[in-house]
C-alpha positions in Angstrom: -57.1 19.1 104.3 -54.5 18.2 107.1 -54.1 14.3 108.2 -53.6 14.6 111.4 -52.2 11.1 112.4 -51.1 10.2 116.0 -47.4 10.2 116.2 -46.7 7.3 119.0 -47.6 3.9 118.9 -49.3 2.4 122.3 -47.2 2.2 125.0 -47.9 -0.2 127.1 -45.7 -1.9 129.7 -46.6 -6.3 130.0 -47.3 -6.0 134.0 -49.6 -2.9 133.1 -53.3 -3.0 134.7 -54.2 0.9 133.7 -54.1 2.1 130.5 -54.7 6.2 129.9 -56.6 6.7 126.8 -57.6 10.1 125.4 -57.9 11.0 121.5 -54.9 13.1 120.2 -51.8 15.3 120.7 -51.8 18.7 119.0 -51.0 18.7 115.2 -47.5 20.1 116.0 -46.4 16.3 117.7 -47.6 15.0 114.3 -45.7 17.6 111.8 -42.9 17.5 114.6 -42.5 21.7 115.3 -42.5 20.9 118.8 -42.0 24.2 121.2 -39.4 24.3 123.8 -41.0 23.1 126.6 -42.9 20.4 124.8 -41.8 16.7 125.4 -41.8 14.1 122.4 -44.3 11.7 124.0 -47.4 11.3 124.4 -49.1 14.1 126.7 -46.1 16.0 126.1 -47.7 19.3 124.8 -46.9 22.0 127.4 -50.4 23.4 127.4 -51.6 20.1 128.6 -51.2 19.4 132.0 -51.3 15.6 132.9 -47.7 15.2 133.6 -47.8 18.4 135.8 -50.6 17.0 137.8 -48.5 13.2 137.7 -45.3 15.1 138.8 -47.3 17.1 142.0 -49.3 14.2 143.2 -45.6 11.8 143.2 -42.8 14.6 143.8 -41.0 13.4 140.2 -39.3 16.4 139.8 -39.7 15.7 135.7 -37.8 17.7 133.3 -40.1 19.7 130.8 -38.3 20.2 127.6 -37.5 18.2 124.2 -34.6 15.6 125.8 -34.7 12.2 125.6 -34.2 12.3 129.0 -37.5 14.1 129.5 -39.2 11.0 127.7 -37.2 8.4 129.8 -38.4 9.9 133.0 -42.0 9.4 131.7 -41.4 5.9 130.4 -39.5 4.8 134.2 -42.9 6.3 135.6 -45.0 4.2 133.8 -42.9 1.2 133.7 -42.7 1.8 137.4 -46.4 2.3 138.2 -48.1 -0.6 135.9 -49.5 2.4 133.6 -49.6 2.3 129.8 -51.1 4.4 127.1 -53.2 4.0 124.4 -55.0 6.7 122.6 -58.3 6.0 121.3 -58.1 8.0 117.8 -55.7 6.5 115.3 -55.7 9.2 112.3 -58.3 12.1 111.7 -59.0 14.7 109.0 -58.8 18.5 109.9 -60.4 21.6 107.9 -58.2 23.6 110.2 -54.9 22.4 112.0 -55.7 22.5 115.6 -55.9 20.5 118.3 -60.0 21.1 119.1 -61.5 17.5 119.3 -64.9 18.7 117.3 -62.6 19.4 114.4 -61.9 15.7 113.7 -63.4 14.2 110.8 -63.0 11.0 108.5 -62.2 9.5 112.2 -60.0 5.8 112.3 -59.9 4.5 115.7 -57.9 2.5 117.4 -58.8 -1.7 118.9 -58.6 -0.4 122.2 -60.7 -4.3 123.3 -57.8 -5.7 121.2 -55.2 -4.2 123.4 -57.1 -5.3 126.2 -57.3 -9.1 125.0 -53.5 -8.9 124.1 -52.3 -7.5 127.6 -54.7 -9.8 130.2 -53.1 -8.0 133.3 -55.3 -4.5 131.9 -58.7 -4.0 134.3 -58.7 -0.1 133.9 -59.3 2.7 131.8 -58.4 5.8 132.6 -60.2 8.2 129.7 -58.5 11.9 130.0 -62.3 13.5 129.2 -65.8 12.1 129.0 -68.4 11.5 126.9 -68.9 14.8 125.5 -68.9 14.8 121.2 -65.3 13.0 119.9 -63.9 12.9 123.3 -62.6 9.0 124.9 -65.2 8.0 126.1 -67.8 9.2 123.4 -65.5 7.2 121.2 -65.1 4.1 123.1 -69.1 3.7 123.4 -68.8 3.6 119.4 -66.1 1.4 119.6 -67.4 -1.1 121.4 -70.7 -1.7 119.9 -69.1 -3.5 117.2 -68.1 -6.0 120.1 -71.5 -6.0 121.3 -70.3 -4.8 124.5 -72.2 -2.2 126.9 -71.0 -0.5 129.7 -72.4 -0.7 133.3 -72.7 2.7 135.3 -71.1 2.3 139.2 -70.7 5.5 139.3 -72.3 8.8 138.2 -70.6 11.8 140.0 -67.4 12.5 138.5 -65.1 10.8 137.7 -67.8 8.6 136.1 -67.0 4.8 136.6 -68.3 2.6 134.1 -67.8 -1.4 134.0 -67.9 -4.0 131.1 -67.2 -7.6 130.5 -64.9 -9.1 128.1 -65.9 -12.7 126.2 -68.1 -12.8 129.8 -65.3 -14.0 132.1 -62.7 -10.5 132.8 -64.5 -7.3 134.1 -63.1 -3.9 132.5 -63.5 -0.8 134.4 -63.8 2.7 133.1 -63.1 6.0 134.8 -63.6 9.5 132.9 -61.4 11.5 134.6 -61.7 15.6 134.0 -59.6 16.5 131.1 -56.4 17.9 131.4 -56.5 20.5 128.9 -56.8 24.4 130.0 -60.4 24.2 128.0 -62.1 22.0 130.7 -61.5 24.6 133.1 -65.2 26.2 132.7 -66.4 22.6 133.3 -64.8 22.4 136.5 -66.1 25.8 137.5 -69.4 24.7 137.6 -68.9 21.0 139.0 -70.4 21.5 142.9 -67.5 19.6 144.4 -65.2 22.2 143.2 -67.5 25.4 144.1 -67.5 23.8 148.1 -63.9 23.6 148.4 -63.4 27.0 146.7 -65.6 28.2 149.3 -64.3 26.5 152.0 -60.2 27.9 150.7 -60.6 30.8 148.0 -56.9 29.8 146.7 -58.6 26.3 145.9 -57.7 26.1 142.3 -59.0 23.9 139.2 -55.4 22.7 139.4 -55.9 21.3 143.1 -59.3 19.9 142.2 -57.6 17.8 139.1 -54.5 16.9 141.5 -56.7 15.7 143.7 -59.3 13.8 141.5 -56.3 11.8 139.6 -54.4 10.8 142.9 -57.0 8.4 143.0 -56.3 6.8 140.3 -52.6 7.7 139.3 
């Protein structure tokens, strides 16, 4: 049995008002074998693609390798932007060490409504997948009914934007952005939006539709 425990701690700048939240780096951050164009931070895993997408939609021209510079440029970013991040999934138990989000068992979370009541400036949440089975958002649904809190649907094509109330007096909103890892790529292939501009440009790419979905919101 591996523990596969998340290896960075929130980071979350005071004057943030979005906070990313998915579930867990790949067991490699955790055991610390990083490869050599992995970055030691969170998203950092070279076969995920957030910081790709970040880098294209703000010309950052961010280094891709295991320097601290690489994780400073991320941090200025954030700092810069009002962004923090929070992962949803504290610690999880694994039959098999790898990063699939259906093999997490044994499951501790993470307060993500405590991190919300200890940085007020917070109104978004950016979750990097849905609510498909131990992804953010299925996790934040379980997460929240022990608050007694239920989301609002605004909107239902994706990304889907959710809306909830803290103590009845700050509204919350969610957004479940397409995930950035290579495996939602069949997802996308099928998502209408994406079929029209691939017909209107055939080198319209699940890249350019992810590009152009975050710039909304990053």
């Amino acid at each position: 049995m591996f523990l596969h425990k998340h290896p960075y701690p929130p980071f979350i700048p005071e004057t943030a008002t979005k906070l990313i939240v998915g579930t867990l780096p790949p067991p490699r951050f955790t055991t610390g074998d990083l490869l050599e164009r992995d970055v030691n931070f969170c998203y950092g895993s070279c076969y995920n693609s957030l910081w790709l997408y970040i880098d294209k939609i703000h010309d950052l021209k961010l280094k891709y390798d295991n320097s601290e510079e690489a994780i400073e440029e991320r941090k200025r970013f954030l700092i810069r932007h009002g962004i923090g991040i929070c992962d949803i999934v504290e610690s999880a138990e694994r039959d098999k060490i790898d990063a699939s989000d259906l093999g997490m068992k044994n499951i501790i979370l993470r307060d993500i409504i405590g991190y919300l009541k200890q940085y007020p400036n917070l109104d978004t949440l950016l979750f990097i997948g849905g609510n498909s089975k131990n992804g953010p958002e299925y996790f934040f649904r379980k997460h929240i009914k022990d608050y007694g809190i239920k989301l609002e649907l605004i909107e239902k094509a994706t990304p889907r934007v959710h809306e909830f109330q803290i103590d009845n007096a700050r509204t919350v909103r969610t957004v479940s952005l397409t995930s950035s890892s290579g495996a939602a790529n069949i997802s996308i292939g099928s998502n209408p939006e994406y079929k029209k501009l691939k017909a209107e440009n055939p080198n319209y790419t699940t890249f350019d539709f992810r590009v152009r979905q975050y710039s909304s919101w990053l």
